[in-house]
N, C-alpha and C positions, 0 to 999 in steps of 0.2 A: 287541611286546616280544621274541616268538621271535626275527625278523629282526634284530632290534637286536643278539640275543647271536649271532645266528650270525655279523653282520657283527664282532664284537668279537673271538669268536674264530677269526676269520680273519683279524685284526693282529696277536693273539699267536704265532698259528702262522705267520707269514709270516716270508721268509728278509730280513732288514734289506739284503741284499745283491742279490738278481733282484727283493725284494717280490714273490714270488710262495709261495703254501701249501709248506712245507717238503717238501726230495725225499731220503729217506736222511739224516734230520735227525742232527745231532752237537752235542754241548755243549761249551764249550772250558771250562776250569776258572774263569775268570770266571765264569761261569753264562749264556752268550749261547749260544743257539742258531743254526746255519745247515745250508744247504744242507750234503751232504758236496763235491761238486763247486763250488760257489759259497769255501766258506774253504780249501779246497786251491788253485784258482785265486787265490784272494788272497793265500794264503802265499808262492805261487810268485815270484809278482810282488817278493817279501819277501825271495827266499834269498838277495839280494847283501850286503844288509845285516849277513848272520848273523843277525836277530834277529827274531823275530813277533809280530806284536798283533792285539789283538781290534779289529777296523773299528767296533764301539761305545763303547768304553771306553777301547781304546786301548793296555789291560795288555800289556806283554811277556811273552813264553813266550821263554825258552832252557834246552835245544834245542826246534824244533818239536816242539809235541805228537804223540803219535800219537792219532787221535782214532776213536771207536767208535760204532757208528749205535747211537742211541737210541729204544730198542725202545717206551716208551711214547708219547716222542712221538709216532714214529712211526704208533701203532696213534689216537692221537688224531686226527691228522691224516685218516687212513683214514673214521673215523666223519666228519670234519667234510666230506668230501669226497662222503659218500653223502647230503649236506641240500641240492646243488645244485652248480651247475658252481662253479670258481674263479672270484673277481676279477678281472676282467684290469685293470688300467688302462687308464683311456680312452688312445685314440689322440693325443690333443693332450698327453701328459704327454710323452710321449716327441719325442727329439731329433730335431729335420727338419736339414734341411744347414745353412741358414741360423742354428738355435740353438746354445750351447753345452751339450756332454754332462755328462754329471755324471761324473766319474773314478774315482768307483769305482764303478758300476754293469755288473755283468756282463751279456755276452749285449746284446741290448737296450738302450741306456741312454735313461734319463730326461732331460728336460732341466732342466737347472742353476737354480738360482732363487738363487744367490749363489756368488760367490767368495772365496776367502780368503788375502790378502796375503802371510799367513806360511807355510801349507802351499802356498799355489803351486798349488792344486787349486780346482776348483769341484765345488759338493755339491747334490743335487738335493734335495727337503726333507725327505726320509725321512734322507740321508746327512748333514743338515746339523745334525741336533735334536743332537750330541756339542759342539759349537760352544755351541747354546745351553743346554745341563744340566752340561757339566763344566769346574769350575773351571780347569781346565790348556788351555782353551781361551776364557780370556772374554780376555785382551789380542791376541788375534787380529784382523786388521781383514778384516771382511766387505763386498766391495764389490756392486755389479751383475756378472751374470754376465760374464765376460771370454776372448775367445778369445788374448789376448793377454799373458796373464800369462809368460809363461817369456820375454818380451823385459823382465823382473824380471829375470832372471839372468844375470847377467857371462857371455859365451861364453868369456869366455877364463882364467879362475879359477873359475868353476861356482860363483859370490856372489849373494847377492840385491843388488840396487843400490841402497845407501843414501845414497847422496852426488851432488853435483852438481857438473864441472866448470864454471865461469863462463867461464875462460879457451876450450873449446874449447866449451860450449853443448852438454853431453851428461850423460846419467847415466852412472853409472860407481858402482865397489864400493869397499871399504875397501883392496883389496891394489890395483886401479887408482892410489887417491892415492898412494902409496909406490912406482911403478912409473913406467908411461911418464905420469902426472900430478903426477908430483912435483914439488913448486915451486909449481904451478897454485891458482889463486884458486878453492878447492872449499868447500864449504857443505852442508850434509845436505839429504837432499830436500827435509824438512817445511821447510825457512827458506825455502828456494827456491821451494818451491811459496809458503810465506804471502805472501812476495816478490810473485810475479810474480799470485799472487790479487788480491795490494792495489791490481795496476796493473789486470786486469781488471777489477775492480769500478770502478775509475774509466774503464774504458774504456766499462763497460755505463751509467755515466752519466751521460758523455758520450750515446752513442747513447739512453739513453733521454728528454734530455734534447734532443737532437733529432727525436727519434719526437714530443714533446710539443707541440716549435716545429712540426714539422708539422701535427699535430694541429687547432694551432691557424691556424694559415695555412689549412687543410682550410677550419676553418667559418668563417675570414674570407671562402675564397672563396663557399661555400654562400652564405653571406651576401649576400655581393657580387650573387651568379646570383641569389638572390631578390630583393635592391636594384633591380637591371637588368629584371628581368621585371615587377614592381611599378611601375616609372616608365614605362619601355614601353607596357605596358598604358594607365597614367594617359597617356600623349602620344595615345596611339590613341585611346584614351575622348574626350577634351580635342577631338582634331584633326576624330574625327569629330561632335561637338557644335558645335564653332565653322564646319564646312562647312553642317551642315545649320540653324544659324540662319543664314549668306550665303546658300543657298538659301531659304530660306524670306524673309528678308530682299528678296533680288533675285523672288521669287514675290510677297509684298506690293507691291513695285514696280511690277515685271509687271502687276500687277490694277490697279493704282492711276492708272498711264497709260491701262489700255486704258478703264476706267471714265469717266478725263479725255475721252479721246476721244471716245469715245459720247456722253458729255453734249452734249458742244461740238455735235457730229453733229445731235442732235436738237436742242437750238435754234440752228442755220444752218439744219437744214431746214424748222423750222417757219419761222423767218422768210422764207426764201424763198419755202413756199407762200403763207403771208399774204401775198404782194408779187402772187404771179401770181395769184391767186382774185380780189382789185382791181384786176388789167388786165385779166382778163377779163371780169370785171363792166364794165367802165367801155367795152369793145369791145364787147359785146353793147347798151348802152346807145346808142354813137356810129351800130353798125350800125341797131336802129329809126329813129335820129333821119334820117337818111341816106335810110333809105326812105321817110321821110314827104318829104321836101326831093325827093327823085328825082321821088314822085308831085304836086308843087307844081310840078316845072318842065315837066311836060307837061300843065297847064292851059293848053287856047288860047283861054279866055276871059282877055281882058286885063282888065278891070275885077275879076274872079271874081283870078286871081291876084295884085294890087295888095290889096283887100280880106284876102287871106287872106295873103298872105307879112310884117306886118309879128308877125300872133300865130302864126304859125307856123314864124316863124326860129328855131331853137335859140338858148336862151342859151349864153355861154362853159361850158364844162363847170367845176365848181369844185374844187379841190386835184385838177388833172389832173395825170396822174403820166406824166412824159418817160421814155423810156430812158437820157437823161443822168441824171438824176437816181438811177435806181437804183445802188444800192450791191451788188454783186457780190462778194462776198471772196475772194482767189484762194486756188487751193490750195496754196497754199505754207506756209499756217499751219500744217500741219497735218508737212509738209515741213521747217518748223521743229522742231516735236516730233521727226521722226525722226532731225534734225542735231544735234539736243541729245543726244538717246538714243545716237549716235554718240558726241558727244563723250564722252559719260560713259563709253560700254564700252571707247574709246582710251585713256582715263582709271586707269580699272580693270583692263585689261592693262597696262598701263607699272607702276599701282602692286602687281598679280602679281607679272607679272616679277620688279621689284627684291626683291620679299621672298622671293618663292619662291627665287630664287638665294642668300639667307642660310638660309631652312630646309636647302635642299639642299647647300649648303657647311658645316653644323654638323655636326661628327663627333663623333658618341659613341667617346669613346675611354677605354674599359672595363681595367684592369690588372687581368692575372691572374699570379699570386707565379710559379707556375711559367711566365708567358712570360721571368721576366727570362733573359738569355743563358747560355749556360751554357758557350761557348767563348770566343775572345777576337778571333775572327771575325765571331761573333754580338754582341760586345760594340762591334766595330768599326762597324758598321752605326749606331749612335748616335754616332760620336765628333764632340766638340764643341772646336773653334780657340777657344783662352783664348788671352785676349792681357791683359797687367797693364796697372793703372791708375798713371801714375805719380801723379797728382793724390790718392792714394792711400797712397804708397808712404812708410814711415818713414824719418827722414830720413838714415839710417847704412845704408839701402838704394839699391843699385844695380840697376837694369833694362838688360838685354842682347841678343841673341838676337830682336833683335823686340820686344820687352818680354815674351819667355815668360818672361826667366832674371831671376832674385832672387839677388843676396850682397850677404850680412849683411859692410861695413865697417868697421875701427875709427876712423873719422873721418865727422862728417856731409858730406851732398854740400848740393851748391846748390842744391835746389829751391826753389820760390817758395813762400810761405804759399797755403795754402789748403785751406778749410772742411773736405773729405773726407779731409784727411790724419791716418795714424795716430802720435799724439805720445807715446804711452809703450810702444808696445809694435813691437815690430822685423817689421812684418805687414804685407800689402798684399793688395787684394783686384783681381778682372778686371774688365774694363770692359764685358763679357758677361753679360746678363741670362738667368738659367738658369731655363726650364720644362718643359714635356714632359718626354722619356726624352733624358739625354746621357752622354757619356760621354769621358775624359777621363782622362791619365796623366802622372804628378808623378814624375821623374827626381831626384835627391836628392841630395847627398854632405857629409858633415862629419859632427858628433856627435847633434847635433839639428833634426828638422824636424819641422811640424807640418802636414798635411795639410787641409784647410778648406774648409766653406762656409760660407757667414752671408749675413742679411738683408740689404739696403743699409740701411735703419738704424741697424745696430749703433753704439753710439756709439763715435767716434774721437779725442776729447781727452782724455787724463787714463793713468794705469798702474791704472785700476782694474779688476774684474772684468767691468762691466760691456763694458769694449774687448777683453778679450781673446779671442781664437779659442778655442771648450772651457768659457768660465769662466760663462755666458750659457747663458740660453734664447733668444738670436739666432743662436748658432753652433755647429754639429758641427764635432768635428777627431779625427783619425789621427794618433798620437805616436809619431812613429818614433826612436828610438835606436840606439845603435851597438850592439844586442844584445837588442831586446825592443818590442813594439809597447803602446799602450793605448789606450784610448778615450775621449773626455772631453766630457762635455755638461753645462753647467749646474753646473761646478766639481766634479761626479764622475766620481771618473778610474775607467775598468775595465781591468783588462788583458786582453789580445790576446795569442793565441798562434797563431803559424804560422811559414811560412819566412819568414827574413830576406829581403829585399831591397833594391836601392837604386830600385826602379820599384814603383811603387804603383797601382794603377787604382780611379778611382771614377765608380762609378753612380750614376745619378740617375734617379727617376722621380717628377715633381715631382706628379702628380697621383693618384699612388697613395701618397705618404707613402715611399717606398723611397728610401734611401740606403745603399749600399754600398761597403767598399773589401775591396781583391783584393792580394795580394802579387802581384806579374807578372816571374817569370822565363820556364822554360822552359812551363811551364803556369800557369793563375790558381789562385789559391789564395782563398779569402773570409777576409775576415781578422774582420770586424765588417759586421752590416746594421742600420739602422734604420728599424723599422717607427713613423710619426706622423704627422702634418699639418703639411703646409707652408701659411703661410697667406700669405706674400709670394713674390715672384721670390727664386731665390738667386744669390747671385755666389763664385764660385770664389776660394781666396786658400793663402794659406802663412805661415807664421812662423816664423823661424830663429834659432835659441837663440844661438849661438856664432860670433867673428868666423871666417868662409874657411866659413861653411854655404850651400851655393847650394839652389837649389830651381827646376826648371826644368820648364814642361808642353811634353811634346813634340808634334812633328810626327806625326799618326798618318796624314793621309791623305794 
């Protein structure tokens, strides 16, 4: 609690002018005390005026006081100064180069924490507190601190500048309009300002209503990059599942032949040993019999081998087995297997081949918002040769130019009937089927043209909405007039704001849903995009309001 009074009476005794403990303190008759040095320095600053006040209150004194040091403060002060050093203010109060000062703070100055419109001064908060306790100061307007407040003041009448010339786009004072602005379309500041507020505020939302569209494009691409890596993934997962059952498939195979094999192997083999185990039985049998017959013929008793040769002749041998008769299978069967096995792997390379060249021919072609072009260079790179359909073409229309150019006549022409032609509405569509990214610019001239793409679908007999270009959910269109563009899908029309021109440019990007048009003079301007799903080809078209309206796509490349 000590400290609490000491710090209090250290605010009563401080000078409102250095804020530092009074030095040779003086009372003005207001009853405010200061420094004696601190309100001499301020009076000084005063003498032009002829007149002096109190830097708190603000009272006039005429003439300057003479003013007389005040002995008790004084001697107060003294005691308050033996309970510990002064206050200083922190170092961050005061003014560095880059802040503004406070203008009345001597010595030292503080830095400003508000300025104020009508004194033309900035006040630090100690200078500022008369502003907020006295009534002859609350219509004041206090702004953020300002190094630039005195470019408030006419140089050349010393006015604060309350007015606005329109005609010359400058502030200027009361004695300016009556002078060299006399005549001139002037305004006070506050209109001006509400003025050109009301245009900002539509400018901030504008921009904020593109930061939004961004925004939103952002997480469609997020989107998108997660879409892309999620299918990817799935293809990888997928491609590696479908290899490792054809291996395991062609491994089942693999076994399944060499199993075939083996078997076949083991009985060929066994039949052949059964074959040779009964030619050798059957040679070992011929060979005894042979020795008995060899020992019968060198008996040189004749009666002795007469007696014995008719029981001791071999019978014929029975189911004697020839070497014609044996069956030998050659090895070609087997040779067979590997000529199959052949055909099959020629087989399955030719049907690789063919599909692998459609896997590896399949392009992922992924749209990201910000690849669309953003010069007309870069736009060029897509452009797409439209040529009109005349089997298409309404019948008060003429095709020129190659069939680029469309004018709307007052008399039908001679076309023949047929099925694709459009019968109530003055339109034709190109006989180019539009997918991927293209791109593509419509030349224009008369009152009205309307820019166009649509499904080949769109119905083309009748004047109803469902034919016209804009009036459907089969067609987008770009409404160009002699002074203002719109947009119209599905019978709602928006308008369009940008530079006039007679050259229009449109984008397409059929597999991202993008469709854009661009005013195209010296630079592109975007006039309208639309972000949907296209779920057909589109074909390019136009329709023209009034007779002598052409409509022409040019030559870009």
């Amino acid at each position: 609690m000590a400290q609490k009074g000491v710090q209090l009476g250290r605010e009563i005794l401080s000078c409102s002018i250095c804020l530092d403990l009074l030095k040779d303190p003086v009372t003005t008759t207001c009853g405010h005390s200061y420094c004696m040095k601190c309100i001499k320095g301020f009076w000084d600053g005063e003498d032009e005026k002829k007149t002096h006040s109190c830097p708190q209150c603000r009272q006039s004194f005429t003439p300057r006081p003479v003013l007389l040091k005040n002995t008790m403060l004084a001697a107060l002060v003294e005691e308050l100064k033996k309970t510990g050093p002064p206050a200083a203010p922190a170092d961050l109060c005061y003014a560095g180069a880059e802040d503004v000062a406070c203008d009345v703070c001597t010595g030292r100055k503080l830095r400003a924490c508000k300025s104020c419109l009508v004194c033309l001064a900035s006040y630090c908060d100690k200078h500022l507190q008369p502003h907020y306790e006295l009534p002859v100061f609350k219509k004041h307007k206090l702004v953020e601190p300002s190094k630039k407040l005195q470019e408030n003041i006419c140089s050349r009448h010393d006015e604060v500048k309350k007015l606005f010339c329109r005609t010359d786009q400058q502030s200027i004072c009361s004695l300016c309009s009556v002078d060299e602005h006399k005549g001139h379309d002037t305004v006070s500041a506050a209109a001006e300002r509400t003025e050109r507020q009301r245009e900002l505020e539509g400018s901030r939302l504008n921009i904020q209503q593109r930061i939004q569209d961004g925004e939103k494009e952002v997480k469609l691409l997020q989107q998108e990059v997660q879409a892309v890596n999620g299918s990817a993934d799935k293809a990888v997962e997928d491609s590696e599942k479908t290899f490792t059952e054809l291996i395991r498939l062609m491994e089942k195979r693999s076994s399944d032949v060499k199993q075939q094999l083996r078997s076949q192997q083991e009985r060929e083999v066994s039949r052949v040993r059964e074959l040779q185990e009964k030619l050798e039985q059957e040679i070992r049998e011929l060979k005894r019999r042979d020795a008995e017959l060899k020992l019968l013929s060198h008996t040189e008793d004749h009666n002795q081998f007469l007696l014995s040769y008719p029981s001791s002749l071999p019978a014929p041998l029975s189911g004697a087995t020839h070497s014609s008769s044996i069956n030998i299978r050659p090895l070609s069967y087997f040779e067979d297997v590997t000529a199959a096995l052949s055909a099959v792997r020629d087989k399955l390379q030719d049907v690789l081949r063919e599909e692998w060249t459609n896997v590896s021919s399949t392009e992922v072609d992924v749209l990201l918002s910000a690849a669309e072009p953003t010069t007309r260079a870069g736009f060029l790179r897509y452009s797409q040769e439209i040529t009109l359909d005349p089997n298409t073409a309404y019948t008060q229309l003429v095709l020129s130019e190659g069939s680029r150019k469309a004018t709307l006549m007052g008399q039908e022409q001679s076309y023949s009937s047929h099925p694709d032609r459009f019968t109530g509405w003055s339109q034709v569509l190109s006989r180019e089927s539009l997918t991927g990214r293209c791109y593509w610019e419509v030349e224009w001239r008369g009152i009205y043209v309307r820019v166009a793409v649509a499904y080949k679908n769109i119905i083309r007999a009748g004047r109803e909405t469902e034919c016209g270009f804009g009036l459907n959910d089969k067609s987008w269109s770009l409404d160009c007039y002699l002074n203002s563009y719109s947009f119209c899908y599905n019978s709602i029309q928006t308008p369009v704001s940008g530079p006039l021109s007679s050259r229009v440019g449109v984008y397409l990007d059929h597999r991202a849903g993008v469709l854009s048009f661009y005013s195209v003079s010296e630079a592109m301007t975007l006039l309208h995009r639309v972000q949907t799903t296209f779920t057909q080809p589109l074909h390019a078209g136009v329709r023209l309001g009034y007779v002598g309206d052409t409509a022409e796509f040019c030559k870009l490349k």
